[in-house]
C-alpha positions as CSV (number, residue, x, y, z in Angstrom):
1,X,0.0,0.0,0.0
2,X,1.5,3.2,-1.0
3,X,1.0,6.2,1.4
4,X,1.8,10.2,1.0
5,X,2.3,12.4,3.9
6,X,0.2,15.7,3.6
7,X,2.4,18.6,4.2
8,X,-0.1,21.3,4.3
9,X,-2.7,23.0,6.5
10,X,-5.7,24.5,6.6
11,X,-6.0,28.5,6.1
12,X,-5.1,30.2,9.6
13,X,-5.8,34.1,10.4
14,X,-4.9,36.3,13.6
15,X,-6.3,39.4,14.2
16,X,-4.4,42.5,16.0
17,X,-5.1,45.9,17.2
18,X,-3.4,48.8,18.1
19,X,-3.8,52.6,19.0
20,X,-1.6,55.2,18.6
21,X,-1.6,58.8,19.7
22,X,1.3,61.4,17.4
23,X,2.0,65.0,19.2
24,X,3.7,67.4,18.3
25,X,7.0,66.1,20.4
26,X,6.0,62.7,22.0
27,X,4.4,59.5,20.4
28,X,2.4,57.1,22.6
29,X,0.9,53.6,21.3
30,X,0.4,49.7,22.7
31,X,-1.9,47.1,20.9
32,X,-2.5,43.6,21.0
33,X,-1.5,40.7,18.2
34,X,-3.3,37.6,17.9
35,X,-6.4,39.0,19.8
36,X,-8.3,35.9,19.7
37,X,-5.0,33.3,21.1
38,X,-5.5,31.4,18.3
39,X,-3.3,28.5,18.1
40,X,-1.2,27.7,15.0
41,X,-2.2,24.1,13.3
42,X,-0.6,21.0,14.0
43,X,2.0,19.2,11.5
44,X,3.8,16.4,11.5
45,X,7.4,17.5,12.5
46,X,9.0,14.5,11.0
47,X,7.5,16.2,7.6
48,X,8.5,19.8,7.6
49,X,11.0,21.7,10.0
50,X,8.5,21.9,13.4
51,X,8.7,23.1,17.3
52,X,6.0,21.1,18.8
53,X,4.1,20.5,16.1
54,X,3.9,23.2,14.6
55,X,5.3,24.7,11.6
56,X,8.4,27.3,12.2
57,X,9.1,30.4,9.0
58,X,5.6,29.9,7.7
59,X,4.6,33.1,9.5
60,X,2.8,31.3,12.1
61,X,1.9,32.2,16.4
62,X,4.3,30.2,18.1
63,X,3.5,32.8,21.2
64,X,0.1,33.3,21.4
65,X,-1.5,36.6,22.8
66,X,1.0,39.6,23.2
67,X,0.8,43.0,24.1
68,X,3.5,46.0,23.4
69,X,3.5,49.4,24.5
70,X,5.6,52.1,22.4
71,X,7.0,55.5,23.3
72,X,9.2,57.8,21.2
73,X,9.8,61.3,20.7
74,X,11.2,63.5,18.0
75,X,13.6,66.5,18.6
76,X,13.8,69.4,16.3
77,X,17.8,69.8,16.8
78,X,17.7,73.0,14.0
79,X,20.5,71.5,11.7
């Protein structure tokens, strides 16, 4: 009996959201990626390059929820 491994998933979306607030001098934002924790698919690591079953440089969540904060500010220096 011949048999193929499958080396493809089905489709997988993430959501994020950010905010942002630009002044004049100081720039304030934060936001969350993968909103919904949505797990990546599972693979067969014996198939593809895997961590835990799940496909790695395929643009997947290995991490799950996160959330980042940004601050930065922009001097006028008069060159």
């Amino acid at each position: 009996m011949n048999c193929r491994d499958v080396g493809f998933t089905d489709n997988y979306f993430t959501h994020a959201l950010s905010l942002y607030y630009y002044g004049d001098v100081w720039t304030f934002g934060g936001g969350i990626r993968n909103v919904l924790d949505e797990e990546p698919p599972m693979v067969d690591g014996s198939e593809i390059t895997a961590i835990n079953n799940t496909p790695l440089g395929y643009g997947y969540d290995i991490n799950g929820r996160t959330y980042y904060f940004n601050v930065a500010a922009t001097f006028d220096v008069g060159l």
